[in-house]
RORORO-963687 format. One line per 5 residues: their letters; for each residue x, y, z of C-alpha. Coordinates in nm, 2 decimals, always signed. Each point is the difference from the previous one (the first is absolute). Example, Ala and Ser with C-alpha at 12.3 -4.5 7.8 and 13.67 -1.06 7.14 Angstrom:
BEGIN
AS	+1.23:-0.45:+0.78  +0.14:+0.34:-0.07;
This chain:
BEGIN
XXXXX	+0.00:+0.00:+0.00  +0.14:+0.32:-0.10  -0.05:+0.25:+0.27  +0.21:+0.35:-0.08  +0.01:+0.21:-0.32;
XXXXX	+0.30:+0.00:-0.23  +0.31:+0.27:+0.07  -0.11:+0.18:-0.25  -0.31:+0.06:+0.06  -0.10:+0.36:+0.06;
XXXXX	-0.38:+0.01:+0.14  +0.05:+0.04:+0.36  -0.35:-0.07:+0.14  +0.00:-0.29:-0.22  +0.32:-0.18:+0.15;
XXXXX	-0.11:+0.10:+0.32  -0.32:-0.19:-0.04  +0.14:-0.29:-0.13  +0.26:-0.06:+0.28  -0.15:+0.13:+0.30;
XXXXX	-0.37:-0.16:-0.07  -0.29:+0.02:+0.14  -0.04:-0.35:+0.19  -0.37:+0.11:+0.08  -0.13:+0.00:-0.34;
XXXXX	-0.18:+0.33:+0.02  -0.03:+0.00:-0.40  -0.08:-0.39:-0.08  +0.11:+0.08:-0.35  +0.30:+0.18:+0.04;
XXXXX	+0.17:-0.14:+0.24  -0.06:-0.35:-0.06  +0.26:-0.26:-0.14  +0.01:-0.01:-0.40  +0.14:-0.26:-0.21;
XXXXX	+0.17:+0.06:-0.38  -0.15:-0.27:-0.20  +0.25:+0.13:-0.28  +0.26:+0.01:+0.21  -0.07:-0.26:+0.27;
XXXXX	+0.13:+0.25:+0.28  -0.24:+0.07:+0.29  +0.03:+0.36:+0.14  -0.09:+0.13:+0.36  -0.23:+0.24:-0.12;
XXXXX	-0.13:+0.20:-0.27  +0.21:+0.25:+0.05  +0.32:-0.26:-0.02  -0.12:-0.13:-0.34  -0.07:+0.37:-0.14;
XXXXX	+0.36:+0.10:+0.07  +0.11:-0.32:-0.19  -0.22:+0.12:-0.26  -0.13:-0.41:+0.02  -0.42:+0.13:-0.01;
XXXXX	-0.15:-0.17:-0.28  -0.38:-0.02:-0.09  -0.11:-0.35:-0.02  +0.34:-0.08:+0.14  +0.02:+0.13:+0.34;
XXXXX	-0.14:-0.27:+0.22  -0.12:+0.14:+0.36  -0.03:-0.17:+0.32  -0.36:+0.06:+0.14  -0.04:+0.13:+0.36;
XXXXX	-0.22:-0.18:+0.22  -0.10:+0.16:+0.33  -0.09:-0.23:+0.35  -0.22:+0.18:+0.20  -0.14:-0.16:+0.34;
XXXXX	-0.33:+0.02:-0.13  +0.04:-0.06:-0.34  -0.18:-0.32:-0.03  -0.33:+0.18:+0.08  +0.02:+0.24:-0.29;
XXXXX	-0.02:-0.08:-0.35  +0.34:+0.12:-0.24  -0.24:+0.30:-0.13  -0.09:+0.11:+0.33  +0.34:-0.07:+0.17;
XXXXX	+0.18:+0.26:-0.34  -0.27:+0.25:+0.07  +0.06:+0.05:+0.38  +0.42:-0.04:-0.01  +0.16:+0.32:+0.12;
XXXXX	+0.34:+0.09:+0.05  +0.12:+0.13:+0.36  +0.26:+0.25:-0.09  +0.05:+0.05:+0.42  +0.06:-0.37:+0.03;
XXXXX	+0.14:-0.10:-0.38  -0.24:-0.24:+0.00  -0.29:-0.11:-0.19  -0.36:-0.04:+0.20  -0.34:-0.14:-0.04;
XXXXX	-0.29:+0.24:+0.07  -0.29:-0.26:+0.14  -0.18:+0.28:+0.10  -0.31:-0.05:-0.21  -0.02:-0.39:+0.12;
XXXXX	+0.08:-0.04:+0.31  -0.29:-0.23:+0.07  +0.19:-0.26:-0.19  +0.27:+0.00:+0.29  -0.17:+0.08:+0.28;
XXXXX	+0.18:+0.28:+0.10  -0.19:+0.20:+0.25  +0.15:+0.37:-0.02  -0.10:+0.34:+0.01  +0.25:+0.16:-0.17;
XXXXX	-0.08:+0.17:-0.30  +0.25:-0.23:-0.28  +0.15:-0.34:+0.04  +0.32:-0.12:-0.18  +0.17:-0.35:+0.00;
XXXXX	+0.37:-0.03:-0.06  +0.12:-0.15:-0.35  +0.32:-0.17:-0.08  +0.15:+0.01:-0.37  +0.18:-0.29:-0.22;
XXXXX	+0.06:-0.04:-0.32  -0.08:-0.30:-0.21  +0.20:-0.15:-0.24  -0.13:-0.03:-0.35  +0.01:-0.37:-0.14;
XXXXX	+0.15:+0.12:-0.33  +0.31:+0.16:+0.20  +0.05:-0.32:+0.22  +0.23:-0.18:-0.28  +0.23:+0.31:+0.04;
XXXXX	+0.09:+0.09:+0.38  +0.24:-0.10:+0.22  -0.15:-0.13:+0.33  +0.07:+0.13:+0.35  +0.20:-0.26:+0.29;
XXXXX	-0.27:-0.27:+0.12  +0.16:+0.12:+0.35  -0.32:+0.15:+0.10  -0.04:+0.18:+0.36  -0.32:+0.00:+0.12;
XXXXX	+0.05:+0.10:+0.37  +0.10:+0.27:+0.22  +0.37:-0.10:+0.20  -0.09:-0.12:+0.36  +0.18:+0.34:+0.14;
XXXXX	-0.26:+0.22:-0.22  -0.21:+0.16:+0.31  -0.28:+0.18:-0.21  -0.32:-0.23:+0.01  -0.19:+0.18:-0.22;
XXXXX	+0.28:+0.00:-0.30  +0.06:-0.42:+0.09  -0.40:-0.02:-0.06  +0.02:+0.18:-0.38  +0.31:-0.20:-0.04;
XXXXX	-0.22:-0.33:+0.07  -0.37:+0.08:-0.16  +0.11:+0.06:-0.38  +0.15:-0.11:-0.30  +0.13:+0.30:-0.21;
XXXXX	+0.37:-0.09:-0.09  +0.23:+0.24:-0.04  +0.41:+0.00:-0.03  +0.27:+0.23:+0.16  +0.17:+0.24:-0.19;
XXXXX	+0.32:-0.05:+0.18  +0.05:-0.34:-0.03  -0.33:-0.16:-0.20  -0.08:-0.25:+0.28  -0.38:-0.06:-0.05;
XXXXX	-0.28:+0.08:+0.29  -0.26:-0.15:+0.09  -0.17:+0.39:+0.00  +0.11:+0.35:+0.06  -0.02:-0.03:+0.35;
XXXXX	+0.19:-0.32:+0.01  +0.30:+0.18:-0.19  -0.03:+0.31:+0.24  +0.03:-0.19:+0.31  +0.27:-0.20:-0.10;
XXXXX	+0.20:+0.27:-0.13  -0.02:+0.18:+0.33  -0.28:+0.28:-0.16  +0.20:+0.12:-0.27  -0.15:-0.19:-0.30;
XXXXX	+0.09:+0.14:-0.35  -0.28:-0.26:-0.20  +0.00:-0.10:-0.38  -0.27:-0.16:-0.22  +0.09:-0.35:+0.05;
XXXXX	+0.06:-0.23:-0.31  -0.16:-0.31:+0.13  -0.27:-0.28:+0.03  -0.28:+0.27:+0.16  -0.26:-0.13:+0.16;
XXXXX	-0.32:+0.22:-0.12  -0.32:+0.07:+0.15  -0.22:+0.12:-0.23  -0.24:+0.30:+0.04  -0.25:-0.17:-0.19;
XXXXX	-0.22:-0.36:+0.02  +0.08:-0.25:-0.26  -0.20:+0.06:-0.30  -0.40:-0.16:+0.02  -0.18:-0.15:-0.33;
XXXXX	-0.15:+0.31:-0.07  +0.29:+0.11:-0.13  -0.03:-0.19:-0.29  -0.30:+0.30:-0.12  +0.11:+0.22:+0.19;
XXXXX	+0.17:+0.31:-0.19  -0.15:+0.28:+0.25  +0.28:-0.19:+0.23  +0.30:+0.06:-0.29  -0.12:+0.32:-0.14;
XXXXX	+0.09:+0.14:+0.40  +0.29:-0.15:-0.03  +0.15:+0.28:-0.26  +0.19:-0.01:-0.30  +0.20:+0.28:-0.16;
XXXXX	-0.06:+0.06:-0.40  +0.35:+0.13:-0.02  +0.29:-0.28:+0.05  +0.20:+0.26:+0.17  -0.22:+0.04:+0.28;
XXXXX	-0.04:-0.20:+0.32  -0.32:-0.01:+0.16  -0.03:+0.10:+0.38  -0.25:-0.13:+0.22  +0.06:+0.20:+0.30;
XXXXX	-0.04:+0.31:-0.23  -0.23:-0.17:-0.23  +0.21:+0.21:-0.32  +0.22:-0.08:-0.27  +0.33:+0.07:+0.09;
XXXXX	+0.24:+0.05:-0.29  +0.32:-0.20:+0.12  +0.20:-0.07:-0.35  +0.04:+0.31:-0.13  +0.38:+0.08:-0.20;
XXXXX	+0.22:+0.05:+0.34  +0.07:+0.37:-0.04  -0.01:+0.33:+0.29  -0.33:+0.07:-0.10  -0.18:-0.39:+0.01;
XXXXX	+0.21:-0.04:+0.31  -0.12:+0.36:+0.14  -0.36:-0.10:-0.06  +0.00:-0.37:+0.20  +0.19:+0.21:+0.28;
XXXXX	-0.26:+0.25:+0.04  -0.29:-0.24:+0.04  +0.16:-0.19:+0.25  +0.06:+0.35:+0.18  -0.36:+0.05:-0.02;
XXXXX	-0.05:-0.34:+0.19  +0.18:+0.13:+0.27  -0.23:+0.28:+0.11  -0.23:-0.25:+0.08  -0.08:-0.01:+0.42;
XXXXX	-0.20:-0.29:+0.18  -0.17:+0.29:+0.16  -0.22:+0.05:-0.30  -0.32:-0.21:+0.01  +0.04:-0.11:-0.36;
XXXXX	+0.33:-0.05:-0.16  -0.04:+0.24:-0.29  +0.27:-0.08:-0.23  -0.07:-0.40:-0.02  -0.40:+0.01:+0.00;
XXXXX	-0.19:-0.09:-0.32  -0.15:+0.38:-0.10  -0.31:+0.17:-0.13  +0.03:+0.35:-0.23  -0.29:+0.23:+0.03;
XXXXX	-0.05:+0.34:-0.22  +0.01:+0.32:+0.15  -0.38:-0.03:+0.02  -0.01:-0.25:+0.21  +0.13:+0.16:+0.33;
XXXXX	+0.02:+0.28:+0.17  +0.32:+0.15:+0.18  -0.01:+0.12:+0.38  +0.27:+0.23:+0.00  +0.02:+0.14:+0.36;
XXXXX	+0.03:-0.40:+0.09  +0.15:-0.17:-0.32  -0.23:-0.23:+0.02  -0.20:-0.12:-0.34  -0.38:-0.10:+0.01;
XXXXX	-0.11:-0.29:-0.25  -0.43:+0.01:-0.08  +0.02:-0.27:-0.14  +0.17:-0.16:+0.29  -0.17:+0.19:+0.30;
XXXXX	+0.37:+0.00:+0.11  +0.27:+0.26:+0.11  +0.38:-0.05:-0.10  +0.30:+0.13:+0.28  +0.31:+0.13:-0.18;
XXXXX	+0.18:-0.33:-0.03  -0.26:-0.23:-0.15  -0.05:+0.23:-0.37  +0.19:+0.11:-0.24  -0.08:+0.36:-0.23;
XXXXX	+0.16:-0.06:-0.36  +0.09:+0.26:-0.22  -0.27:-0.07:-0.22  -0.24:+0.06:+0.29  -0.03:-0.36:+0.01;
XXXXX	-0.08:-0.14:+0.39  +0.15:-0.33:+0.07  -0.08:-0.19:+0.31  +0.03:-0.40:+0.13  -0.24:-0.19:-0.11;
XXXXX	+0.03:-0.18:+0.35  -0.16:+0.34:+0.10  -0.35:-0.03:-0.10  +0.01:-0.40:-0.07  -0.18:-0.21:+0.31;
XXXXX	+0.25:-0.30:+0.13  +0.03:-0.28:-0.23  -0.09:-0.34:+0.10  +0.28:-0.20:+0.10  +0.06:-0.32:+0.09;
XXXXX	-0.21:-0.15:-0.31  +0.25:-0.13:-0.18  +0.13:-0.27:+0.26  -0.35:-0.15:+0.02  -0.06:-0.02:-0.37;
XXXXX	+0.38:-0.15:-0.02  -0.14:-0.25:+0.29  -0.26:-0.11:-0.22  +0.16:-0.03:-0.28  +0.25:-0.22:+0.16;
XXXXX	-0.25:-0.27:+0.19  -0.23:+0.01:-0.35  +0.30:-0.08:-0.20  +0.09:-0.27:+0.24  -0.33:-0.17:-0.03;
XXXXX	-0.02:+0.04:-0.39  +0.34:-0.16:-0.07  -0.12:-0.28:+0.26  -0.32:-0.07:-0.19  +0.12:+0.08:-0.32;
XXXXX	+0.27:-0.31:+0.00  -0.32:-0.21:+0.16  -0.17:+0.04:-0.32  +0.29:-0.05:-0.22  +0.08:-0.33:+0.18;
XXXXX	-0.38:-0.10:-0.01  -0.03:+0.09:-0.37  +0.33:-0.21:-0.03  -0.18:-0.30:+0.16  -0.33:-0.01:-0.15;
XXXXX	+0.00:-0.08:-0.36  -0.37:-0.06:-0.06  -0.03:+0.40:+0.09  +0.23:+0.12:-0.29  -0.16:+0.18:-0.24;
XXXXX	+0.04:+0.27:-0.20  -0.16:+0.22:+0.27  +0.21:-0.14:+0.26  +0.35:+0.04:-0.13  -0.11:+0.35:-0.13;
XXXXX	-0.07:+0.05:+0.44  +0.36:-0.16:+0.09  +0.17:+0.22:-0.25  -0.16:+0.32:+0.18  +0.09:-0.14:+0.31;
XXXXX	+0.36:-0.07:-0.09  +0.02:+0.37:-0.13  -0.14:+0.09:+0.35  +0.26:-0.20:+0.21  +0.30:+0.20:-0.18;
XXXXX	-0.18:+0.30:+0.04  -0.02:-0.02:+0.38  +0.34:-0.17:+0.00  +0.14:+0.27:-0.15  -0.14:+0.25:+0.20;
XXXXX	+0.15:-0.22:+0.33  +0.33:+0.02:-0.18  +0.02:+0.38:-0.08  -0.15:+0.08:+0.33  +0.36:-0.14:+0.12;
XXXXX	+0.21:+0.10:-0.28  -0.05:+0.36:+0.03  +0.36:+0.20:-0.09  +0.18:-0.29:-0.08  +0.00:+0.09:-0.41;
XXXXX	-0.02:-0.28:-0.24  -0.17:-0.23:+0.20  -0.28:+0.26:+0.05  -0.07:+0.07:-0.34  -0.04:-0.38:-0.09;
XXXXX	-0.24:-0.01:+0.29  -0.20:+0.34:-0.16  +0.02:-0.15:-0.36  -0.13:-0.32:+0.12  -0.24:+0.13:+0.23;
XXXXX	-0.13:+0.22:-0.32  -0.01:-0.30:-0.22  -0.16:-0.25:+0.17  -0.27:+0.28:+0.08  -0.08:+0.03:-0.35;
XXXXX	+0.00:-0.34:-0.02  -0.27:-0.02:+0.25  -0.20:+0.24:-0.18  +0.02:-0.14:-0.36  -0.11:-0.38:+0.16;
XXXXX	-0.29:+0.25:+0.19  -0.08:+0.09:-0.33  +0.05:-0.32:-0.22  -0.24:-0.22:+0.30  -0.26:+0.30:-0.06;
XXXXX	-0.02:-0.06:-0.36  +0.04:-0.34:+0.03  -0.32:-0.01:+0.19  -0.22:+0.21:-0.16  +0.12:-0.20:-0.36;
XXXXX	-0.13:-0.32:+0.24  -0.31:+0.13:+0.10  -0.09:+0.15:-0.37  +0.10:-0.35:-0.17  -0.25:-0.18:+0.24;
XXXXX	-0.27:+0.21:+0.11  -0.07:+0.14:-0.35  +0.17:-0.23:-0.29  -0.07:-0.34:+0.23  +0.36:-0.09:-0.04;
XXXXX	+0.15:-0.19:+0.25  +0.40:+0.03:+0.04  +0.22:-0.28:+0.11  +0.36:-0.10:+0.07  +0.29:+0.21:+0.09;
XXXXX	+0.01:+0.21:-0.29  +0.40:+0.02:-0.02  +0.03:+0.21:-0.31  -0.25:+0.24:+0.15  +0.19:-0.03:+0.32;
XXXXX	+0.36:+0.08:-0.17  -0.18:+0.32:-0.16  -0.07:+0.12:+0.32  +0.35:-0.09:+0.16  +0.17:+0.20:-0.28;
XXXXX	-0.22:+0.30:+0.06  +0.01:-0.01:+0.36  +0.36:-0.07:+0.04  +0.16:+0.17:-0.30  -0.19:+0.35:+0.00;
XXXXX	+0.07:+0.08:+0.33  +0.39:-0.11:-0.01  +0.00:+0.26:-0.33  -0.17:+0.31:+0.23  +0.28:-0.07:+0.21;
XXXXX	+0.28:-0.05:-0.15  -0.08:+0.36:-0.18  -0.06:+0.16:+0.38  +0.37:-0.17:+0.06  +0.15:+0.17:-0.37;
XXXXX	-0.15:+0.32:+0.11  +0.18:-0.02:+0.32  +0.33:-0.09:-0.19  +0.00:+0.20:-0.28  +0.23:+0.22:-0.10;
XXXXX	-0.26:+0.25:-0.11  -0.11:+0.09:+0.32  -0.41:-0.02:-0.04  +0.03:+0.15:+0.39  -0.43:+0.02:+0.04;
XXXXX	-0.06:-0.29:-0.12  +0.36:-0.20:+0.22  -0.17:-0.24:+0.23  +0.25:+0.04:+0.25  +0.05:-0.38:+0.07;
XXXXX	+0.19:-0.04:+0.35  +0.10:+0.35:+0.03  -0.22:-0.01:+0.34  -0.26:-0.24:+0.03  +0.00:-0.33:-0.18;
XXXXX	-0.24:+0.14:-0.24  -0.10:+0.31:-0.22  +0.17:+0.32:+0.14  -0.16:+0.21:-0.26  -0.37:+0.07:+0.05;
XXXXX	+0.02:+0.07:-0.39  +0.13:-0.33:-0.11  -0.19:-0.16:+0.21  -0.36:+0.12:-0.13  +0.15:-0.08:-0.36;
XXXXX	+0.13:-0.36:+0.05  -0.20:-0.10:+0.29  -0.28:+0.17:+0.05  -0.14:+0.05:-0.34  +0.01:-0.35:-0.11;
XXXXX	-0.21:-0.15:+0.31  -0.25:+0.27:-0.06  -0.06:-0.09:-0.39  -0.04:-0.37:+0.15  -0.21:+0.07:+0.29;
XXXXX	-0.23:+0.18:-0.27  -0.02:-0.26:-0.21  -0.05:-0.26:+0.27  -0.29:+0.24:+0.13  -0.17:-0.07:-0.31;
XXXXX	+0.05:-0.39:-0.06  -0.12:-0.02:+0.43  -0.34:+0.20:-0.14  +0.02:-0.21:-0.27  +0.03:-0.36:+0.20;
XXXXX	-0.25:+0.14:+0.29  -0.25:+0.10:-0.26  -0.02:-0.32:-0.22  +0.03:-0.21:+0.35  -0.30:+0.22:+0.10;
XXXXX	-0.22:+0.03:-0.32  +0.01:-0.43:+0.03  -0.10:-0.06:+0.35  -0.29:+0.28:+0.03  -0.28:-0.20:-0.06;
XXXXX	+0.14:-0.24:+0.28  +0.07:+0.29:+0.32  +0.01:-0.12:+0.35  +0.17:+0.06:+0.32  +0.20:-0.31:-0.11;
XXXXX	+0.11:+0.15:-0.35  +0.07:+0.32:+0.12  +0.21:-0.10:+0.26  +0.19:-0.23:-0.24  +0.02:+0.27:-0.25;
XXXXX	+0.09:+0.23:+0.22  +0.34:-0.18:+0.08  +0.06:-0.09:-0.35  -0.01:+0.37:-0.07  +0.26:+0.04:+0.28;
XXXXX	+0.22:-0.27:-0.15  -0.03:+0.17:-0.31  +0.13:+0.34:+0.13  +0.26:-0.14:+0.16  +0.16:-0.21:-0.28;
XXXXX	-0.07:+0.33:-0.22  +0.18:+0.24:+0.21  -0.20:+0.20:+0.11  +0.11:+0.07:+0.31  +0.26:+0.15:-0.14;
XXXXX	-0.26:+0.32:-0.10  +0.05:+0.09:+0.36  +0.41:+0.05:-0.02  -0.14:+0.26:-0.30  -0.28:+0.17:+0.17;
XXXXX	+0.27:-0.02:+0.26  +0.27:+0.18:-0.19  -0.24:+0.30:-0.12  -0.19:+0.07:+0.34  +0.32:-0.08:+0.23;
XXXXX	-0.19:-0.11:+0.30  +0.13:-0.21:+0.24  -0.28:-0.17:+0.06  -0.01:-0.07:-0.33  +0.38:-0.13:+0.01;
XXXXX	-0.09:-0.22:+0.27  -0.30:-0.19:-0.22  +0.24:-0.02:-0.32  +0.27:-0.19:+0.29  -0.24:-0.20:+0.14;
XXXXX	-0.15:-0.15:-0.32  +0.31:-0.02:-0.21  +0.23:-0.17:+0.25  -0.25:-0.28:+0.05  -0.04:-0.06:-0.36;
XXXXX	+0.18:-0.33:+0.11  -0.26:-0.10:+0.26  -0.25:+0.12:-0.15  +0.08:-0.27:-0.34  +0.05:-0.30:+0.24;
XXXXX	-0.34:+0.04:+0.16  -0.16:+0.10:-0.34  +0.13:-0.26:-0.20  +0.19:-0.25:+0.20  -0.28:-0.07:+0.29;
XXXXX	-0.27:-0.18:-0.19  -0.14:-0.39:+0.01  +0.17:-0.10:-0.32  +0.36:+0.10:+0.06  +0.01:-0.16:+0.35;
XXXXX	-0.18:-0.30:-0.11  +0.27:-0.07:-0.28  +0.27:+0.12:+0.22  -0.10:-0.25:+0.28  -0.18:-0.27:-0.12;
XXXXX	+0.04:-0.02:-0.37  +0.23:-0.16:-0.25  +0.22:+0.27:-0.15  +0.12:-0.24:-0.22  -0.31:+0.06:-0.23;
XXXXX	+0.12:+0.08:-0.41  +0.00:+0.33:-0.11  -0.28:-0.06:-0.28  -0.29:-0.05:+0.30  +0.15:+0.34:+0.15;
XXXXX	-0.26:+0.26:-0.18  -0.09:+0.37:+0.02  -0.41:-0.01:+0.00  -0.29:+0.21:+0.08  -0.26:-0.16:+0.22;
XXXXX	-0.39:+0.08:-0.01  -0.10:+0.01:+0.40  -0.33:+0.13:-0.13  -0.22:+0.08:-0.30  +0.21:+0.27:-0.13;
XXXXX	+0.27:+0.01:+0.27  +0.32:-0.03:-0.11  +0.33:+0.04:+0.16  +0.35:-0.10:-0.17  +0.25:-0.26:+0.23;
């Protein structure tokens, strides 16, 4: 790691920066570690690499910050960037819980309440190839002779590691390096296996349609920019490494500084609102600003006056507290649903394996779906644990996204499938039979090869060396999925929709020419039996996807929650549908399996005049 600017160098503030850093991270993106991916060298700072003149767009890899705050685990990551704040008394960064202390039972009457944060950095998976690790002689206690209790107990409670300038010994923490080097601790970023705790729960199923989620997550248009979350701008990082760029960074980082824990609301890193001149009204004896629109007052320090007249204030201002905590239930569920579906979803397999006399057309068109199903969710377990770790990631995102589609063209093909079934023997009086294997090879190659050609274009978009940046998918470069809410409406969500659409109208189709036959015959008994063919027929279809749509538009969680619940028991829901019937268990039990494959038959049986239903 390079960690002082050239001789030659002649930007003062600049050098300074890079060698006398600022271990508390007060500008995430500045101050972080950054790796040359053009020149394999990995630099303290920004400021190192700009006086090395080693900042390159697209080739400039930097490490992401990740903050540990007491509380953290309380607080969703949108809720936990919003309320960070930087404690220029203290050089240290703080959470304000003030607006939800009822999640931590904290029983004050002080007007504001802030947790303490510590600071790491993580190490990017596409650097990993290229560092030099730190000494495996980690110390991870205070010496025996250390007589402050208080510094022993921070020493002891985290894991942040960090190395010593002097000497690069690692620590277990910062206050395991000050206690043992008798409370003069000069720290360094340490070049290491870190142990991370994420700010965030692991991602839920909804991500899969969710692009409300990724469009928050912010890109920048311009490959010269960084995005930062803290600030929620565009920073422009990777400009040509003259005065004037250089002057520019400085200043904004000088701007950060003026920043005081005092102020309710940390205006330089809070999302912001504009509003005309005509929108507020100016106290000037007070310097206060009055919203309408808001019914609100502004102090000095929470607005902005531009000099286009232009008022800028934090959106956190005038915005009610999020809900939090959410996304570790929905992650829960996902997670136990999952679970059951790969459980049930092998069941089947293994029961469709061992029951000859069942295979049909309609039945191997069902285990197909349900193998596209098990990868699916497997892939999702997979990239749940792969996150940051680079290659391996994007295979699990690619496979995940393939074996989606997958699902979806099987959802689609078994729709058809049916309504071609009911058509041929409801109103042409023709009977099929057998298992149909050139039919069923047509429907493989669409429902295998189609999906595997969507993907392998999201993957060359990705790769290419035309950079289609709206459309890159983003594969691994956080979660194990889409990164880029645009990609992933045009290679993911798109192509459900058109077959959810289409199923929509072979179920109407199916439930209507089911319907039209038996209505001269309605009882309780029908009804009932219709009834749950219907449901089987939805289910098969897809249609609970629709909800993971309506989902995606409305952003509810309540609606999240119903998408979850009924698309991570697609497993169990198949076994009971399908698997948990008279028939299969009396062949898997009692019969002879042995039987030849020209008495195994796909048929329609009449249980009444005009009641038909396909087996």
């Amino acid at each position: 790691m390079k960690m002082s600017c050239p001789a030659d160098w002649k930007d003062e503030q600049t050098r300074f920066r890079c060698e006398n850093p600022d271990d508390t991270f007060q500008d995430p993106i500045l101050d972080a570690p950054i790796t040359s991916q053009r020149t394999n060298i990995t630099y303290r700072n920004w400021h190192c690499a700009a006086c090395h003149k080693d900042l390159h767009a697209g080739k400039s890899k930097m490490w992401p910050i990740y903050f540990n705050c007491s509380n953290w685990m309380k607080l969703d990551e949108e809720t936990l960037l919003k309320h960070l704040v930087y404690d220029t008394r203290n050089s240290s960064w703080m959470l304000n819980i003030t607006d939800y202390l009822s999640l931590f039972d904290k029983n004050v009457v002080k007007p504001s309440h802030f947790e303490a944060c510590h600071v790491g950095v993580q190490i990017p998976a596409e650097v990993h190839s290229v560092l030099r690790l730190c000494p495996k002689n980690l110390i991870d206690s205070c010496p025996s002779n250390w007589d402050d209790d208080e510094v022993k107990v921070q020493c002891e409670s985290y894991v942040s590691y960090t190395c010593s300038l002097a000497n690069n010994q690692m620590y277990r923490n910062y206050y395991c390096g000050y206690c043992n080097n008798n409370g003069t601790f000069k720290s360094i970023v340490c070049i290491g296996e870190l142990v991370v705790r994420s700010t965030k729960p692991p991602a839920d199923f909804s991500l899969l349609f969710d692009w409300h989620k990724l469009s928050k997550r912010s890109t920048c248009s311009d490959v010269s920019e960084q995005f930062d979350p803290l600030s929620n701008t565009c920073r422009k990082l990777f400009d040509e490494i003259e005065n004037s760029s250089l002057q520019t960074s400085e200043s904004k980082i000088e701007s950060m500084n003026n920043t005081k824990l005092d102020d309710k609301i940390n205006f330089v890193t809070c999302p912001k609102f504009r509003l005309d001149r005509d929108e507020y009204v100016i106290n000037y004896e007070t310097n206060t600003v009055f919203v309408p629109d808001y019914n609100r007052t502004f102090k000095p320090d929470e607005y902005r006056i531009e000099n286009d007249s232009m008022l800028t204030i934090c959106a956190l201002s005038v915005l009610e507290p999020d809900e939090v905590g959410l996304s570790w239930g929905l992650f829960y569920v996902t997670l136990i649903g999952i679970s059951l579906s790969i459980l049930f979803l092998l069941l089947h397999l293994v029961i469709f394996l061992l029951t000859p006399r069942q295979r049909n057309l309609s039945s191997m068109n069902l285990a197909s779906l349900s193998l596209s199903l098990l990868l699916t969710y497997c892939a999702y377990l997979a990239g749940w644990q792969l996150e940051g770790t680079g290659a391996l990631c994007i295979v699990a995102a690619v496979i995940m996204h393939y074996s989606l589609l997958s699902a979806f063209c099987w959802m689609f093909i078994i729709a058809y499938d049916i309504s071609r079934v009911l058509r041929e023997s409801t109103l042409k009086l023709v009977v099929s039979s057998g298992k149909h294997w050139k039919r069923f090879c047509a429907y493989s190659a669409w429902s295998w090869l189609v999906p595997a050609v969507v993907s392998a274009a999201a993957l060359a978009v990705q790769y290419s060396d035309i950079r289609y940046k709206s459309l890159n998918p983003g594969f691994g470069e956080g979660y194990c999925w889409f990164n880029n809410a645009e990609a992933l409406l045009v290679f993911c969500v798109t192509p459900t929709f058109l077959v959810l659409l289409l199923n929509i109208v072979f179920f109407c189709w199916s439930t209507y020419i089911v319907f039209s036959t038996t209505l001269h015959v309605r009882n309780s008994s029908n009804n009932q039996h219709d009834f749950w063919l219907y449901a089987r027929l939805a289910l098969i279809m897809g249609l609970t996807w629709i909800t993971g749509l309506v989902g995606s538009y409305v952003n509810i969680q309540g609606m999240w929650y119903l998408f979850v619940l009924l698309n991570t028991l697609q497993g169990l829901f198949i076994f009971l549908a399908f698997s948990c019937n008279n028939k299969v268990w009396n062949e898997l039990f009692h019969s002879d399996r042995s039987l030849p494959s020209s008495h195994q038959s796909h048929h329609v049986k009449l249980h009444s005049p005009g009641h038909t239903t396909s087996t």
